[in-house]
C-alpha positions as CSV (number, residue, x, y, z in Angstrom):
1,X,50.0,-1.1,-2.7
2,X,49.5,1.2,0.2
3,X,49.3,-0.9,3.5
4,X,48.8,-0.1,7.4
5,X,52.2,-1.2,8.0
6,X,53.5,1.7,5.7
7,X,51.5,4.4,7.3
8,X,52.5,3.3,10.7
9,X,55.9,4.2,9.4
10,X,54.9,7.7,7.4
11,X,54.5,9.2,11.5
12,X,55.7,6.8,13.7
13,X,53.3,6.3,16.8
14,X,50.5,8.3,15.4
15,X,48.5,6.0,12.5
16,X,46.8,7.8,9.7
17,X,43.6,7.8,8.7
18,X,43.6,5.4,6.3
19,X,45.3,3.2,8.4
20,X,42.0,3.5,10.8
21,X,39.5,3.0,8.1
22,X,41.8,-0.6,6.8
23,X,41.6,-1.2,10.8
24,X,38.1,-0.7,11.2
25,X,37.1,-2.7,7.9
26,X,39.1,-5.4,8.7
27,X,37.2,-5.9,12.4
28,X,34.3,-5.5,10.4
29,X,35.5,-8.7,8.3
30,X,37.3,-11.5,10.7
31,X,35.9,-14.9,10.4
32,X,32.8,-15.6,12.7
33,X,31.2,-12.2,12.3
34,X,28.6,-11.1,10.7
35,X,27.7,-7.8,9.4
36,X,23.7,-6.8,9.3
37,X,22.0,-6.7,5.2
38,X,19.7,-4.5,4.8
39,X,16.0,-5.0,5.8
40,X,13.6,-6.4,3.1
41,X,12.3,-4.0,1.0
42,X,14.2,-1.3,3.3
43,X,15.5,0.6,0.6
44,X,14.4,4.4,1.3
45,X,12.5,3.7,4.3
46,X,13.2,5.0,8.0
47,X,15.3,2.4,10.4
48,X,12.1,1.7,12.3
49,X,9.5,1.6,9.0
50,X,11.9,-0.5,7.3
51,X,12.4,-3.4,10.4
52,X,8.4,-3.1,10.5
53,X,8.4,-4.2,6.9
54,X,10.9,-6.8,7.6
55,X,8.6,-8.3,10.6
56,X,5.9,-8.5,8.6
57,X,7.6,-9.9,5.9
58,X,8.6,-13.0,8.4
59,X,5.2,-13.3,9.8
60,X,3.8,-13.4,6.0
61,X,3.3,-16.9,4.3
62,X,5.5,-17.3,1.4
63,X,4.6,-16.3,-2.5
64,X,4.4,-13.1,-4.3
65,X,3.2,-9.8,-2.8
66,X,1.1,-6.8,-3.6
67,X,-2.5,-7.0,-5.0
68,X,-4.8,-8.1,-8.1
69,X,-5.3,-4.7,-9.6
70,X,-8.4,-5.1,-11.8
71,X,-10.1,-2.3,-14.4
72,X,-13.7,-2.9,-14.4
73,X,-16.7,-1.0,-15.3
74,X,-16.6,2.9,-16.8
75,X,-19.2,4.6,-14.4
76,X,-21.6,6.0,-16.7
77,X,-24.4,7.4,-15.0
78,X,-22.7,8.9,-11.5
79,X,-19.9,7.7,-9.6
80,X,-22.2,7.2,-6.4
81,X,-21.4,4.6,-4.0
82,X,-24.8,2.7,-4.6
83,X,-23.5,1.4,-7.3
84,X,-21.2,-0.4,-5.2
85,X,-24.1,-1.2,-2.4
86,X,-23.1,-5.2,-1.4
87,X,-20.4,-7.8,-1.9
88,X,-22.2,-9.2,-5.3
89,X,-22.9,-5.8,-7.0
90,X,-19.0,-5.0,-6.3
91,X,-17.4,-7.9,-7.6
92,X,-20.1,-7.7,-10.9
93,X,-18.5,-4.0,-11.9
94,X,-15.2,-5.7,-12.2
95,X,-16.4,-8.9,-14.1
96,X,-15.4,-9.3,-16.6
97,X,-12.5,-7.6,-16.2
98,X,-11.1,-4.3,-18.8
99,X,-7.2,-5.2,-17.9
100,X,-5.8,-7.7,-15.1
101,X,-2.4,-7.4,-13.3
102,X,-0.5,-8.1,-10.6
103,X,1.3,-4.8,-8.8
104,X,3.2,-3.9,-6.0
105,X,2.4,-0.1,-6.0
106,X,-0.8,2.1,-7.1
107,X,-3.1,2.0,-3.9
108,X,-1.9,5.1,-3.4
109,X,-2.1,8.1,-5.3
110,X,-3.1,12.2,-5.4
111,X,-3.4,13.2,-9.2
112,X,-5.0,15.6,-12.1
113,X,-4.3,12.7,-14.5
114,X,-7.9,10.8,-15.5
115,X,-5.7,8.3,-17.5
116,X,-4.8,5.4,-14.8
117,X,-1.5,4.8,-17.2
118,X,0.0,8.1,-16.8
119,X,2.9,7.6,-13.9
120,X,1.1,9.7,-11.3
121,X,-0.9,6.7,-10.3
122,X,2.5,5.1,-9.3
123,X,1.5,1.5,-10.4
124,X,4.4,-0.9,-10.8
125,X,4.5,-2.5,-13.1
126,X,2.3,0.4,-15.2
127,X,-0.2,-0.3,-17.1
128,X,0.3,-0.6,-20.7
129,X,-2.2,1.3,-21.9
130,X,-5.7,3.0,-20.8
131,X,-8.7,4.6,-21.6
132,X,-9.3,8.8,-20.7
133,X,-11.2,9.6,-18.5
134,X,-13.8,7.8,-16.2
135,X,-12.9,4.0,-14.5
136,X,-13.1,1.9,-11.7
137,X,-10.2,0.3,-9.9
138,X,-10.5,-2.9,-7.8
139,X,-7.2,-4.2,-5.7
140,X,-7.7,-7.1,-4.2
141,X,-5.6,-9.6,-2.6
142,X,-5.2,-11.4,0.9
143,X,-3.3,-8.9,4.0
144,X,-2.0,-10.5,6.6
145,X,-3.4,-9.4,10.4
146,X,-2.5,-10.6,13.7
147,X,-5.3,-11.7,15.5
148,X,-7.4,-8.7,17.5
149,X,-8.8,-5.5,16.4
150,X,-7.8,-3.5,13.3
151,X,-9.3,-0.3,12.3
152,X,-8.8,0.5,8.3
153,X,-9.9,4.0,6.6
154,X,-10.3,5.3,3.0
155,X,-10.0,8.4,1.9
156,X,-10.9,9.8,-1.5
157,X,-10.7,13.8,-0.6
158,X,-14.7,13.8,-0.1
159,X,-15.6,15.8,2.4
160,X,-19.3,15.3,2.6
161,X,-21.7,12.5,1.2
162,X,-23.7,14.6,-1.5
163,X,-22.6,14.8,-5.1
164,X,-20.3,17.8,-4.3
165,X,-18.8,17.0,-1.2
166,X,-18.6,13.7,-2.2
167,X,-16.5,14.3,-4.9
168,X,-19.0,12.1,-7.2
169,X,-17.0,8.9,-6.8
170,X,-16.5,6.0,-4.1
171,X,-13.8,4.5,-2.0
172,X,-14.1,1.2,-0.3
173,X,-12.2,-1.3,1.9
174,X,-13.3,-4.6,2.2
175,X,-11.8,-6.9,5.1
176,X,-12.8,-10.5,5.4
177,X,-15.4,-12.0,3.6
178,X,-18.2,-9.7,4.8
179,X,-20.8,-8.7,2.8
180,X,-20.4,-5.0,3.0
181,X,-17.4,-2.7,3.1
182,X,-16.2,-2.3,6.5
183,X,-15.1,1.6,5.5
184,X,-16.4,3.9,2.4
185,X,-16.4,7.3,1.4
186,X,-18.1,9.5,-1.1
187,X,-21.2,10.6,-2.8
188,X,-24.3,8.7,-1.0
189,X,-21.7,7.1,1.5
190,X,-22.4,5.4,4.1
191,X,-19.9,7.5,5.6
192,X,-19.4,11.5,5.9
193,X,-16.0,12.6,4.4
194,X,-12.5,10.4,5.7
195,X,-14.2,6.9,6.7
196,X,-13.4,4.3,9.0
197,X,-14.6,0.6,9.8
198,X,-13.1,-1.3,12.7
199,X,-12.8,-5.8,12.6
200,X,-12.4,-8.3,15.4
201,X,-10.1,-10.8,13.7
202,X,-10.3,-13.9,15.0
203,X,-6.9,-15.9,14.1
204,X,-3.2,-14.6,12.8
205,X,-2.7,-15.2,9.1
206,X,-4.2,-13.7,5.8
207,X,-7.4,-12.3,5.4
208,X,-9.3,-11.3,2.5
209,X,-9.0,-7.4,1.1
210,X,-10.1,-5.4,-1.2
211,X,-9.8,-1.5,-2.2
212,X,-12.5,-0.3,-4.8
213,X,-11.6,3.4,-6.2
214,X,-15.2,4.6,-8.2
215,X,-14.1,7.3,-10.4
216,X,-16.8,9.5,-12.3
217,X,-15.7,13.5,-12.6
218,X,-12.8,13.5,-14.0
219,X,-13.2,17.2,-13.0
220,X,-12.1,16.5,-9.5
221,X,-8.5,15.3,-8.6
222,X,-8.0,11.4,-8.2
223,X,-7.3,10.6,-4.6
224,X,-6.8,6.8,-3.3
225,X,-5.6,6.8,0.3
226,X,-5.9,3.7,2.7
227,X,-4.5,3.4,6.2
228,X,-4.6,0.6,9.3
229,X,-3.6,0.4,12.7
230,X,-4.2,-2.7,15.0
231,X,-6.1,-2.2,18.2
232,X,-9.1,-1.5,19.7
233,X,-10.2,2.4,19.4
234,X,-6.7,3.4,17.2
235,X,-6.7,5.8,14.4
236,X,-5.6,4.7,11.2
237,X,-2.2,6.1,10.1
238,X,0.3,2.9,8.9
239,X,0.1,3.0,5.2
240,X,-0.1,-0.6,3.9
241,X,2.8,-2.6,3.8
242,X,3.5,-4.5,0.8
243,X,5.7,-7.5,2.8
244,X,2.0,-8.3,4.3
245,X,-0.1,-8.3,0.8
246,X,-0.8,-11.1,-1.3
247,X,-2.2,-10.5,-4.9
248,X,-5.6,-13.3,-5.4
């Protein structure tokens, strides 16, 4: 075995290299010290996304996280956001539900697929299988906010609110238990291209949310892009952390 001791010896006065990296591992291991992990669900992310994660994930209440992702209704007719107009026509597209599962990934996507199994969509876990074509995706959960203003936007790649520019589909987010979506996007919108809604939130801890993704012409590329930021007046641009999500 090759120790420090030796090298010393190999030029006396002058240690080698590996005698530095055995001297710098061993500081690195005496008793009392403590040597950082690595952030929850850090892997990949920048030093300053990950810690954000791992804040969140402290300031979270315990159990499993990510959303409900839900496969309700095919959109027959158009893929306009009135059929989406209140709380109780949303949640009646999604009952009873085509597939149920819990994910920690697939509120995000950009995609030619029209098949919500193919690994575009990004869901994890994937769904097993899937219908072609049209469908309508509900994710739904709890997200944890500290108390004061939050602004949340959705973005489907509609530009406009008429059956062109609107992509002929609908994105929503819902926060709270309102009875409308605090932000949508698309054809007959309440909301002209990129939308955003802003909420007072009274208390720090979990609040209800929902994404709805409405998706009719399968001619058009499937976009799903939610953001947040916290504060009166912001712009949206935090993508959602999954350390603050609770599936429900």
């Amino acid at each position: 075995m090759f120790h420090a001791r030796e090298a010393s010896l190999i030029h006396p006065g002058r240690p080698t290299l590996a005698a530095t990296v055995i001297a710098i591992v061993a500081a690195a291991c005496r008793l009392g010290e403590h040597v950082a992990e690595a952030p929850i669900d850090g892997l990949g992310l920048p030093v300053d996304a990950a810690l954000a994660t791992a804040d969140a994930a402290v300031d979270a209440p315990d159990g499993p996280r990510g959303l409900r992702a839900t496969i309700g209704d095919r959109p027959e007719v158009t893929g306009s956001c009135g059929a989406l107009d209140d709380r109780a026509e949303m949640l009646t597209r999604f009952e009873p539900a085509m597939a149920e599962q819990d994910v920690t990934a697939g509120w995000e996507f950009d995609t030619d697929a029209d098949s919500y199994d193919h690994a575009s969509y990004g869901f994890v876990p994937n769904w097993p299988s899937a219908t072609s074509g049209r469908f309508s995706l509900r994710l739904h959960g709890r997200i944890t906010l500290d108390a004061g203003p939050h602004c949340f936007s959705v973005d489907i790649g509609a530009t406009g609110t008429d059956i062109i520019s609107g992509k002929n589909g609908c994105g929503q987010v819902w926060v709270g238990a309102g009875n409308a979506a605090l932000a949508e996007t698309g054809y007959e919108a309440a909301t002209s291209g990129v939308a955003t809604g802003c909420i007072d939130v009274a208390s720090t801890g979990p609040t209800d949310f929902d994404i709805v993704f409405w998706y009719f012409n399968i001619f058009e590329r499937a976009r799903l892009n939610v953001r947040h930021c916290a504060g009166a007046g912001c712009t949206p641009a935090e993508m959602l952390m999954l350390a603050s999500l609770q599936p429900s």
